[in-house]
C-alpha positions in Angstrom: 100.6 58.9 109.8 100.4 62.5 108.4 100.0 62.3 104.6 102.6 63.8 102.5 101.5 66.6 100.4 102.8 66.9 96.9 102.4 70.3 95.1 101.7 70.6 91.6 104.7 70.5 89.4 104.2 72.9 86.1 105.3 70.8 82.8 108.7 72.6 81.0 108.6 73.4 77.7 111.7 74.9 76.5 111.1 78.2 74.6 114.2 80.1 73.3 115.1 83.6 73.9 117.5 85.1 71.6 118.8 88.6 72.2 122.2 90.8 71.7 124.1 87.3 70.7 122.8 85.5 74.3 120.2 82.7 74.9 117.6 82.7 78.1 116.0 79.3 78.1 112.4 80.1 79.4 110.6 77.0 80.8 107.5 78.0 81.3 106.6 80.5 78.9 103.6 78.7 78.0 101.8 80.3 80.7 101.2 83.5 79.6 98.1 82.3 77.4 95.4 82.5 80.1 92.8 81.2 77.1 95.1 77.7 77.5 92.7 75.2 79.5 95.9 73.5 80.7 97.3 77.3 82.2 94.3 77.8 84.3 94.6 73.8 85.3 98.3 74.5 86.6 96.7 77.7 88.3 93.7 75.7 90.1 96.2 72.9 91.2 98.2 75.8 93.0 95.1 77.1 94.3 93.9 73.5 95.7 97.3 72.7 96.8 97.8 76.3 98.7 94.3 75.4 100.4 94.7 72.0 101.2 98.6 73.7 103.4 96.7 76.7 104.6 93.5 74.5 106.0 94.5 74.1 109.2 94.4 77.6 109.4 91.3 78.6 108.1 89.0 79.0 111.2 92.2 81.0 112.3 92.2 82.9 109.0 88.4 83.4 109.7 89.0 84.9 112.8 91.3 87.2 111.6 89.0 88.5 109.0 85.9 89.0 112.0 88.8 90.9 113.7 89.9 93.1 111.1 86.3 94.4 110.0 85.5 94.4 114.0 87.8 97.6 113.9 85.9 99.1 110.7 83.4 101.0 111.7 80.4 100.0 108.9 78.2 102.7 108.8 80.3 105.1 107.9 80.3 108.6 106.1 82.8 110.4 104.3 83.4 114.2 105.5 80.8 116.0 103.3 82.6 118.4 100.7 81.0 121.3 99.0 81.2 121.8 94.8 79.1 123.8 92.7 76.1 124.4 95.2 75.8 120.4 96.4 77.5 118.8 99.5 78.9 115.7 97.8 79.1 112.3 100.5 79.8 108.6 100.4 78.3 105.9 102.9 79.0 103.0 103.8 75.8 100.9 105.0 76.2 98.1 107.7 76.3 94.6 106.0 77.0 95.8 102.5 80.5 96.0 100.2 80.0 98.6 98.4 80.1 102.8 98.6 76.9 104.7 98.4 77.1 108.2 96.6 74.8 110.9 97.2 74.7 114.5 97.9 72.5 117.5 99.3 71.6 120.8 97.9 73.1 123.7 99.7 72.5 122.5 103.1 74.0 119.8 104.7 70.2 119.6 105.9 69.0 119.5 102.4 67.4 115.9 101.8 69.5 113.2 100.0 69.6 112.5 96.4 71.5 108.9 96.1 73.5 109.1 92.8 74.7 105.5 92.9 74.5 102.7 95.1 77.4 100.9 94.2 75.5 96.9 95.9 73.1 97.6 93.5 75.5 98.1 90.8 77.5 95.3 91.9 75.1 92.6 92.0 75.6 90.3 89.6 79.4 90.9 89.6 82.3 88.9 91.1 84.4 92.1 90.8 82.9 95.3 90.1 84.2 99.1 90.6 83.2 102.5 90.2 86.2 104.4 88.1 85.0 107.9 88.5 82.0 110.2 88.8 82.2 113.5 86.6 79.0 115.6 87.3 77.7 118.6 84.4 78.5 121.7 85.3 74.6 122.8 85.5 74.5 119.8 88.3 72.1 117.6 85.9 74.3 114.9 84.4 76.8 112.6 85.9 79.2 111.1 83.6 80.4 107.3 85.3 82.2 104.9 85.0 82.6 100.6 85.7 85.0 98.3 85.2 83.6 94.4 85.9 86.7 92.6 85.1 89.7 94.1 86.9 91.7 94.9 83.8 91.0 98.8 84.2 89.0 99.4 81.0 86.3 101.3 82.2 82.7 101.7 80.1 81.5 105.5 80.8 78.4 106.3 80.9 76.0 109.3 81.7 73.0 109.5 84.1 70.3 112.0 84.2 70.6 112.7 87.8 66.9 114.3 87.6 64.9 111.3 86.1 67.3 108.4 86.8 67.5 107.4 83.5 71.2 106.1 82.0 71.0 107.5 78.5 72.4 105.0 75.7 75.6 106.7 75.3 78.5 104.0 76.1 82.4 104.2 75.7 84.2 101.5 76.3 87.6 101.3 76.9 88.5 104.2 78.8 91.0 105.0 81.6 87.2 105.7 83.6 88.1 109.7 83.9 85.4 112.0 81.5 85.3 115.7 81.9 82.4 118.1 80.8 83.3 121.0 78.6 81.4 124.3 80.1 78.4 123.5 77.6 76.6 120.5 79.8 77.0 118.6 76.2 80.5 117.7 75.3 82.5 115.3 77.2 86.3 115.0 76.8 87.9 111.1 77.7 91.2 109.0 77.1 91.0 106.0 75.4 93.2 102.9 75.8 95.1 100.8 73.8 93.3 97.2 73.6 96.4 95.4 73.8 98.6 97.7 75.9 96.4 99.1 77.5 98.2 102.6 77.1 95.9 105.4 77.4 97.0 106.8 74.1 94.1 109.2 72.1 91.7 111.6 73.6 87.9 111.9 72.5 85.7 113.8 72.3 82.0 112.8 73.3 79.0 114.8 72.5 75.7 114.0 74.3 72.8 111.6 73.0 75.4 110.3 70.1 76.6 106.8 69.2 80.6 106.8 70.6 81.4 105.6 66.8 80.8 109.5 66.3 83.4 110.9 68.6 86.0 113.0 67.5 89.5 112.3 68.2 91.1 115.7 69.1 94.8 114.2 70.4 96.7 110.9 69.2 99.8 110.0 71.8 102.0 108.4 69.3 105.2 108.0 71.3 104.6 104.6 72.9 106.6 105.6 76.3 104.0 108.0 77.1 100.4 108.2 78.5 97.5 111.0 77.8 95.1 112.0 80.2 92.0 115.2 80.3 90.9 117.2 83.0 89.4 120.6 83.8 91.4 123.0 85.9 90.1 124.1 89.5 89.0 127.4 87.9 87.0 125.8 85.7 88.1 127.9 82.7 90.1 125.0 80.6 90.5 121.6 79.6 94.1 120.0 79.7 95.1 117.2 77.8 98.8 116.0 79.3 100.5 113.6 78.3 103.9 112.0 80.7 106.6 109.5 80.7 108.7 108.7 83.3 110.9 111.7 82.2 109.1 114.3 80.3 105.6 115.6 80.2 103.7 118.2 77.6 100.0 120.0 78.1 97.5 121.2 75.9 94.6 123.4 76.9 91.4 125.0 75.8 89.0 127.3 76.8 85.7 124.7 78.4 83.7 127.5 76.8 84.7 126.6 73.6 84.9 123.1 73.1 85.0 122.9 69.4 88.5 124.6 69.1 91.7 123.6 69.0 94.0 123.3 71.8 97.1 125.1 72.3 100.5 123.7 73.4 101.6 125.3 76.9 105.2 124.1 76.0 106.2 121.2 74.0 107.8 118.2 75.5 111.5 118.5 76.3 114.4 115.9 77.4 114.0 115.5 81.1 111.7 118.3 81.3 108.7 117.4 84.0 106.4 120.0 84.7 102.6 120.0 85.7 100.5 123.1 85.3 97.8 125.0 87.6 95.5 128.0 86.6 94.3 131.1 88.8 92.9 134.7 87.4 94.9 135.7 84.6 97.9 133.2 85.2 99.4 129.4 84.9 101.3 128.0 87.9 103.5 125.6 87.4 106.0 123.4 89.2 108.8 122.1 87.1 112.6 121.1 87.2 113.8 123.3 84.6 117.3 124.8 85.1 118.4 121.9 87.1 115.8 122.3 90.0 116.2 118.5 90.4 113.4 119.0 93.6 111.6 121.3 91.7 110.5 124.7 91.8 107.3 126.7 91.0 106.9 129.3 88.3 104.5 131.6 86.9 103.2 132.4 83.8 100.5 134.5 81.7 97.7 132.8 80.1 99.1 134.6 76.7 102.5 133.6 77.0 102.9 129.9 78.4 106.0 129.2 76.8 109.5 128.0 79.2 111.0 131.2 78.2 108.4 133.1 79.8 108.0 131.8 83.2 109.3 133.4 85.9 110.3 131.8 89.7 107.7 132.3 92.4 109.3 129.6 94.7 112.4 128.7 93.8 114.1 125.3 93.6 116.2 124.3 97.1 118.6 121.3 97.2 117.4 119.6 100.2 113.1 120.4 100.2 111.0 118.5 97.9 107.9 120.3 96.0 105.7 116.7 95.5 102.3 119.5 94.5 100.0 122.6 95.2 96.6 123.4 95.5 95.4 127.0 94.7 92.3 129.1 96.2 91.0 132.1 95.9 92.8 134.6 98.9 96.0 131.4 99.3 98.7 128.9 97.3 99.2 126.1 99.6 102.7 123.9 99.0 102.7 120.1 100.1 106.6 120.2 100.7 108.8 117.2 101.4 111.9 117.9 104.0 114.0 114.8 105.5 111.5 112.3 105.0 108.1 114.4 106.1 106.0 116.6 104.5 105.0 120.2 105.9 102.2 122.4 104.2 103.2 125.6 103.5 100.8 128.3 104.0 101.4 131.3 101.2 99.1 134.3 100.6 98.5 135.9 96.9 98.6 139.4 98.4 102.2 138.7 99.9 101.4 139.5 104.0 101.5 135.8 104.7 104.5 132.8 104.2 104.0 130.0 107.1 104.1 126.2 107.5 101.3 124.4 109.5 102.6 123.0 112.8 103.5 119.1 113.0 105.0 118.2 116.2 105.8 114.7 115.4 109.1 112.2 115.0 107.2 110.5 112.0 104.0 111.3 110.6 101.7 111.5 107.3 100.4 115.1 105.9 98.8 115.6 102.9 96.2 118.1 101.1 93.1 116.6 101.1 90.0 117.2 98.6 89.4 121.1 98.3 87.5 121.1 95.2 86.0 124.4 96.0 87.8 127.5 94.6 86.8 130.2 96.5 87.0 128.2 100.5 88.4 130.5 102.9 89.5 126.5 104.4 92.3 123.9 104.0 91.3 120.9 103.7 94.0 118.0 105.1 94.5 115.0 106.7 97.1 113.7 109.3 97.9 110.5 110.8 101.0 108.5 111.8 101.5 105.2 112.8 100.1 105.4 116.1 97.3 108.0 115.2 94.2 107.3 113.1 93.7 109.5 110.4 92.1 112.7 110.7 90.5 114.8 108.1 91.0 118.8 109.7 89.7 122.0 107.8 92.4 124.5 108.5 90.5 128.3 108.4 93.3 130.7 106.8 91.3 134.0 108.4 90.9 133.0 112.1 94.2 130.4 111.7 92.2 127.8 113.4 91.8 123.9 113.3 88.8 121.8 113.5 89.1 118.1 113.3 86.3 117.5 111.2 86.4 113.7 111.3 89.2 111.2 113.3 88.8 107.4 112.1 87.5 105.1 114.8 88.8 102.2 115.3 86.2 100.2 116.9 86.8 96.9 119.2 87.6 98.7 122.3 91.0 97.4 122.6 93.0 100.2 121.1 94.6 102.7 122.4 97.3 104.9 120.8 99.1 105.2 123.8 100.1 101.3 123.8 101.4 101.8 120.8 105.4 103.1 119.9 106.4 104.6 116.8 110.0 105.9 116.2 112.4 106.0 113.0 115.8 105.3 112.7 119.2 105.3 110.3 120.9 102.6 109.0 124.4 103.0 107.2 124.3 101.5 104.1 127.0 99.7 102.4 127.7 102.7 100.1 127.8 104.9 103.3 124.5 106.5 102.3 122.1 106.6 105.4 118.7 104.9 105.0 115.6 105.4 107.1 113.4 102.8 108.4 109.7 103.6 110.2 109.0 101.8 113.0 105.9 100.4 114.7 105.4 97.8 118.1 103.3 97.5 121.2 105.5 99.3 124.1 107.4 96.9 126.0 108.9 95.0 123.6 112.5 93.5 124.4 115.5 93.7 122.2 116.7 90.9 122.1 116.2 89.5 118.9 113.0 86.7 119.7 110.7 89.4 118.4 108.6 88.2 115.0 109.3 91.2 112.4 107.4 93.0 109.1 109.5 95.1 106.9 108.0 96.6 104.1 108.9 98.5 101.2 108.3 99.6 97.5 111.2 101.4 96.1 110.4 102.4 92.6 108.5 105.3 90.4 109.6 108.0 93.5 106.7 106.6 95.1 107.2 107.4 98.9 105.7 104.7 101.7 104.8 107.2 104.1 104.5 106.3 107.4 100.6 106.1 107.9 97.9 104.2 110.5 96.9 100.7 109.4 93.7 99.3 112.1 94.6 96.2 110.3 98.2 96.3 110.6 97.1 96.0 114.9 95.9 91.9 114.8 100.4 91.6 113.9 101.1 94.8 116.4 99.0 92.7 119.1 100.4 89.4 118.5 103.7 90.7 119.2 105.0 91.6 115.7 107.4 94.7 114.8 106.4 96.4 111.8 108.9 98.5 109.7 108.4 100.5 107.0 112.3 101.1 105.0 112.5 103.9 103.3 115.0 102.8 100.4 116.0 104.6 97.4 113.9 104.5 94.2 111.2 106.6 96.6 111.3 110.4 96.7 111.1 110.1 100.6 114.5 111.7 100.8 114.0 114.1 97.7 114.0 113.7 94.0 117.7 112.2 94.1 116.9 109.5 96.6 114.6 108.3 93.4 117.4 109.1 91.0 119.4 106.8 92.8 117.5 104.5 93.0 116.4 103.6 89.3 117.9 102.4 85.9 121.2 101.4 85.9 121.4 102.3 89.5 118.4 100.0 90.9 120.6 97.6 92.4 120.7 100.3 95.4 117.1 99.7 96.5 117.5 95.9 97.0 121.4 96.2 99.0 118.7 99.0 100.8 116.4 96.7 101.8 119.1 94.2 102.8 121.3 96.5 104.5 117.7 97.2 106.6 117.2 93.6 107.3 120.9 93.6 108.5 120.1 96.6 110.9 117.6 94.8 112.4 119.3 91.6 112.8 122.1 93.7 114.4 120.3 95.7 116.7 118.5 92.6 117.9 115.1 93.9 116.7 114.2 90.6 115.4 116.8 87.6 114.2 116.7 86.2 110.7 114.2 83.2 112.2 111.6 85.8 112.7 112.4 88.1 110.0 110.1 88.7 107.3 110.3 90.8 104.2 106.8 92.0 102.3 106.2 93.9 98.9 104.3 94.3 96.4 104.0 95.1 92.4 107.7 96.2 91.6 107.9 95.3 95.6 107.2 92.2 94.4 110.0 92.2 92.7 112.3 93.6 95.5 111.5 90.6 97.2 112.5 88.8 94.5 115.8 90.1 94.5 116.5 90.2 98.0 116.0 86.5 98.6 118.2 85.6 95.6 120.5 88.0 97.5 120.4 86.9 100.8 117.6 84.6 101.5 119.7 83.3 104.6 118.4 86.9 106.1 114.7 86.0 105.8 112.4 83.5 107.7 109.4 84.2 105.1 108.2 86.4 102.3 105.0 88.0 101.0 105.4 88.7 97.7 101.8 90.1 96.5 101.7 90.4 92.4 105.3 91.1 92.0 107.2 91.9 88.8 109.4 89.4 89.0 110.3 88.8 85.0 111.7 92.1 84.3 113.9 91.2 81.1 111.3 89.5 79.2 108.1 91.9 80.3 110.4 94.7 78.9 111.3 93.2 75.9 107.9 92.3 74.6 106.2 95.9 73.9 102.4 94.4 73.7 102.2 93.5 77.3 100.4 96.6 79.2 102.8 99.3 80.9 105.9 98.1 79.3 107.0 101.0 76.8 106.0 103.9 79.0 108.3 101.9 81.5 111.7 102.3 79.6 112.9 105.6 81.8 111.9 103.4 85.0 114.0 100.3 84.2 115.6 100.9 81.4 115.0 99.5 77.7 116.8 95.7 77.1 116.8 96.1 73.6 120.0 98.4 74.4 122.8 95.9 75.4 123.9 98.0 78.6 120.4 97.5 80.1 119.8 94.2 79.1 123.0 93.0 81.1 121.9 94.9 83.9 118.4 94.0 84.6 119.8 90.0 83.7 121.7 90.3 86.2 119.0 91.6 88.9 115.6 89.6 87.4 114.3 87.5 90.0 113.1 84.6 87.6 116.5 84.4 85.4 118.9 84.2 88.9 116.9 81.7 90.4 119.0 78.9 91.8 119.6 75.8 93.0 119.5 76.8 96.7 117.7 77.1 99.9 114.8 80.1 100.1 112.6 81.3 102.4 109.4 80.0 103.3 106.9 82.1 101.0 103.1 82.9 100.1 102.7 84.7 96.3 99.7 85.9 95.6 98.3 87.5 92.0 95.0 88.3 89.9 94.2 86.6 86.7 93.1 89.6 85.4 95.5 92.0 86.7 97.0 94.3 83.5 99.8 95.7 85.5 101.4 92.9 86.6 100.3 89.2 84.1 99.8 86.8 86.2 102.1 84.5 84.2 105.2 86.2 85.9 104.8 85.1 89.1 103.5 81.7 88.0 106.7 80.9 85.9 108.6 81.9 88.8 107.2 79.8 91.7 107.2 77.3 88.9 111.0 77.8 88.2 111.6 77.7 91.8 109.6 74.6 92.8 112.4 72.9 90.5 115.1 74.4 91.6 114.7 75.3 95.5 116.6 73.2 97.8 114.9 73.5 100.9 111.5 72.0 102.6 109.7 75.9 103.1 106.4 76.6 102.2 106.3 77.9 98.3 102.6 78.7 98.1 100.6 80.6 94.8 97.3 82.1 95.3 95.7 83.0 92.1 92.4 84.9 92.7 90.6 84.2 89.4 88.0 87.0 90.0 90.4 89.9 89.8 92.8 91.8 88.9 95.9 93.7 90.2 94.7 95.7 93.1 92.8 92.2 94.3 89.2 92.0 95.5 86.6 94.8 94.7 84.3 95.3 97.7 85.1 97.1 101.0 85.8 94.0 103.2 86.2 91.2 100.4 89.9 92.4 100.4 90.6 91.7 104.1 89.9 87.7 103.1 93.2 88.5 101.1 95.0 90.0 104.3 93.9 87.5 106.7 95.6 84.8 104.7 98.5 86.5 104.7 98.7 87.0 108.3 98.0 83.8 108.8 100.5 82.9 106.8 103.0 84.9 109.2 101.5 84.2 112.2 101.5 80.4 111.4 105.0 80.1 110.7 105.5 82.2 114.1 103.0 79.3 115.7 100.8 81.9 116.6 97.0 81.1 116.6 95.2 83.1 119.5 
């Protein structure tokens, strides 16, 4: 007789909470204390009891995993880039998790000098990362940094790159970024909140001195935005920005003189976004002033940085995105966003030359690649779709010639792009708005609606899911899975109003998106809704959230990976990590309108009494972006209240934080128990 199961049932303690005149009884609230012995007892329980469903799967998951690094070629090397007089490279060694950093003198010939070997850092670490490397401008130094929890407070540090030794500076709680000033001696960092974990004030570090000593030389004090530093690609300032979701503000100063004071390029404005670039004598800068809702790019004097001053170079068009630049010496070159795909736009300063870079594709992923290297007669890119492995090509603007410097290998022997069909497609929308969706199979494939399906999507920020190569993605491709990638609103894939759209009190759009998707699919006999399933994750996480209190009937399973699923009380409680400088994102609850609103969307208040899909939520103890409290409290909410026999599985990894496992292949344990979560439900094991 097969034994019966039981999983762990979280203990309700009612907590009120009271807000514009209405009452949310919240359950479970006494999770978010992860120093309770009881919370991380409820989350081990979950853990046993997701193990103890998943075991017969675990030589399957196993397999997976052997697969999925199969294709990863271990000894690998990064394409080597040039800055300052060194090549700079990063290897990865056969058997080990970690990056190696090193780089060569001149000559790609030039014998190594290792900088860091990140499995020697890691050692006695369950997570470990390495945030950032900042080397001195004489090529001595190298400011780094580590982060050994998963919460993203990084310790810098600085390394004498020609004795080895670490010198006993230490910062702590940084966003990991430092930048040199010009004098090898002062280093310029953001500092985070402890409890938000805003990156609010800027330091400012100078060598072989106790960090109780820095100087603060900026203080954020609007809580809905973020500071940052950086030095400009000509090397001749340091910039301290500072964003929202809405506005943004710079600061610079000579690197020369880093004892000054820094100027304001032009104060922060009311829905003004703009982001700044320096060459010779000038400021570049792309912005969205005068209604240029997909921005333009201007130009101004060093002198004279002020909005009145700039003038257009390239002006604002209604239906082509400016998403950034990158400047050299002889050429500007625009990463442009036209229906969906991005073109690089060729431009030269002395006016002879205006051209875009050929992509002869249906769907495909461009993007400027690392071109740290002012004066480089090259372009530096990379290309793939979701049939091609990525390609890093250096573009040579004088001879117009491409070399593919490096194309990924996917090792295994059993790919071959050619099996492989990509194609995209428009659905109608409810609202009559057409949405695109990215599609991926094996050729061959029949319509006719037996086919297990993937759709995937984010949907918030204006951050666009590009259609890009996944080796991992193939062990679903092989088994006979669709994959789709739906471009809904609250992405910039479509231009900046596909994100306006798609936010705020018009956010409801990207879930009837994503459903409208899944009905397209149906429809066309793609898949059926018994082989349908819907993925996402962060504020995907919450999409999926939404979409299966929607229309669960739609969906034969979910992966919901650390997903935002308690919107109204997250934004309500302003010590919780992210949550003020996410106001212009969501909206703020305190304000009545928006507090109806996102009640009436918040995955954990509109659970019901109802059947759901079978699903798998996974999360990080430490993860600062999204607790791991919300989606506790919601599988915890819906354990009670689901009225189905599906799978409701949490995986808590107690290690880490919000973008899971450190390591290079310690993540793909994640995604092999994911797919065999899929897989399983598809009773597919080989």
């Amino acid at each position: 007789m097969k034994r019966i199961i039981q999983p762990p049932v979280a203990k309700k303690t009612p907590k009120s909470l009271k807000i514009h005149g209405d009452t949310r009884i919240d359950n479970y609230y006494w999770l978010n204390d992860r120093g309770n012995p009881e919370v991380i007892d409820y989350l081990n329980a979950e853990n046993a009891y997701t193990k103890e469903i998943m075991q017969h799967t675990e030589a399957f998951q196993k397999d997976l995993f052997e697969e999925m690094k199969g294709r990863i070629k271990e000894d690998d090397t990064t394409v080597p880039y040039k800055l300052n007089g060194y090549w700079y490279i990063t290897r990865y060694e056969t058997g080990k998790d970690y990056p190696v950093y090193l780089r060569k003198k001149e000559t790609l010939e030039a014998p190594e000098e290792i900088l860091f070997d990140c499995n020697e850092m890691a050692k006695e670490h369950a997570y470990f990362n390495l945030g950032g490397i900042s080397i001195s401008p004489d090529n001595t130094l190298a400011a780094f940094s580590t982060d050994i929890v998963s919460r993203r407070q990084y310790t810098v540090q600085i390394k004498n790159l020609q004795t080895g030794e670490i010198y006993s500076d230490k910062i702590l709680n940084t966003t990991g970024r430092a930048t040199w000033a010009n004098d090898n001696k002062t280093l310029f960092y953001a500092m985070k909140d402890e409890v938000t974990l805003r990156s609010h004030k800027i330091f400012k570090h100078k060598l072989h001195t106790d960090s109780s000593e820095d100087v603060e030389v900026y203080n954020e004090a609007d809580e809905t935005f973020n500071t940052f530093v950086y030095k400009t690609k000509s090397k001749k300032y340091i910039v301290i920005g500072s964003s929202s979701t809405l506005s943004s503000e710079y600061r610079f100063l000579n690197a020369d003189t880093p004892d000054n004071s820094f100027t304001i390029f032009q104060k922060r404005l009311p829905n003004l976004e703009y982001s700044i670039a320096h060459y010779d004598d000038s400021f570049y800068v792309i912005s969205n002033t005068d209604k240029a809702t997909n921005f333009k790019i201007s130009k101004t004097q060093e002198s004279n940085t002020q909005l009145k001053f700039w003038k257009d170079l390239i002006p604002h068009r209604k239906d082509v995105l400016i998403e950034d630049i990158e400047i050299f010496k002889d050429y500007l070159v625009v990463n442009e966003r036209e229906n969906g795909l991005n073109n690089l736009r060729i431009i030269s300063w002395n006016g002879e030359e205006d051209y875009y870079l050929p992509f002869n594709s249906e769907t495909y992923t461009a993007y400027i690649g690392n071109n740290p290297d002012f004066d480089s007669v090259t372009l530096r890119y990379g290309f793939n779709s979701l049939t091609t492995p990525s390609s890093v090509i250096d573009y040579n603007f004088k001879t117009k010639q491409k070399k593919i410097k490096k194309e990924q290998q996917v090792l295994g022997g059993k790919f071959k792009k050619e099996n492989y069909e990509s194609k995209r497609v428009w659905v109608t929308a409810r609202d009559g708005v057409k949405v695109p969706i990215s599609l991926v199979y094996k050729k061959g494939i029949k319509l006719d609606g037996t086919n297990p399906l993937l759709q995937y999507a984010y949907g918030s920020y204006g951050s666009t899911i590009d259609p890009s190569f996944s080796s991992i993605r193939l062990s679903l491709l092989d088994r006979g899975f669709i994959y789709a990638i739906s471009h809904i609103r609250g992405s910039e894939y479509l231009g900046r109003a596909w994100y306006e759209n798609g936010k705020l009190l018009k956010k409801n759009n990207t879930f009837t998106d994503f459903i409208d998707c899944s009905k397209y699919l149906i429809d066309q006999k793609y898949t059926s809704n018994k082989h349908l399933y819907a993925y996402g994750g962060s504020a995907g996480g919450l999409l999926m959230g939404a979409i299966i209190n929607m229309n669960p009937e739609l969906y034969h399973g979910v992966l919901a990976a650390v997903p935002f699923v308690d919107v109204v009380t997250t934004m309500l409680d302003d010590t919780i990590p992210l949550t003020t400088g996410e106001y212009d994102e969501w909206g703020n609850p305190n304000d009545l309108e928006y507090y109806n609103y996102m009640k009436m969307y918040s995955p954990y208040d509109n659970v019901e009494a109802k059947n759901y899909p079978n699903m798998l939520v996974t999360t990080g103890l430490h993860d600062s972006q999204v607790q791991y409290w919300e989606p506790a409290k919601w599988v915890a909410k819906l354990r009670t209240l689901k009225t189905d026999t599906n799978k409701l599985l949490l995986h808590t990894n107690m290690d880490t934080g919000h973008g899971g496992a450190s390591g290079r292949f310690e993540s793909l344990k994640e995604v092999a128990l994911e797919y065999a979560f899929l897989l399983d439900l598809e009773g597919i094991y080989g």
